[in-house]
C-alpha angles and dihedrals in degrees: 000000000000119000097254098050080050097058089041085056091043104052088041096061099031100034095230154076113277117250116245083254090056093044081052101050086046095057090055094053097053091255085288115157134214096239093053087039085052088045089059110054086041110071097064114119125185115252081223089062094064085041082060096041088053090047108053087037076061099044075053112051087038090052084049096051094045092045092049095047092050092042 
């Protein structure tokens, strides 16, 4: 993130300018900020959810074709 993109998202989300220590940290950080840090980390999904997710779109098309042969 480029320093200028970082003080638009902070002041943003604080309402005010940064302080010369959190300019500092920043920099350090590569202007990286804790919501795009948390973004991240959060998009990882499991390969055994969409396994799950097959497998119970499967149990209920099966259970819609059986109860509609026996109706």
């Amino acid at each position: 993130m480029t320093k200028e993109k970082w003080l638009v998202e902070f002041q943003v989300l604080n309402g005010r300018r940064p302080t010369d220590q959190e300019m500092l940290e920043a920099s350090k950080n590569n202007f990286e900020t804790m919501t795009s840090a948390v973004a991240k980390k959060s998009f990882k999904i499991e390969p055994s959810l969409f396994l799950k997710i097959a497998i119970g779109f499967i149990v209920a098309i099966f259970g819609y074709v059986v109860g509609y042969l026996f109706m």
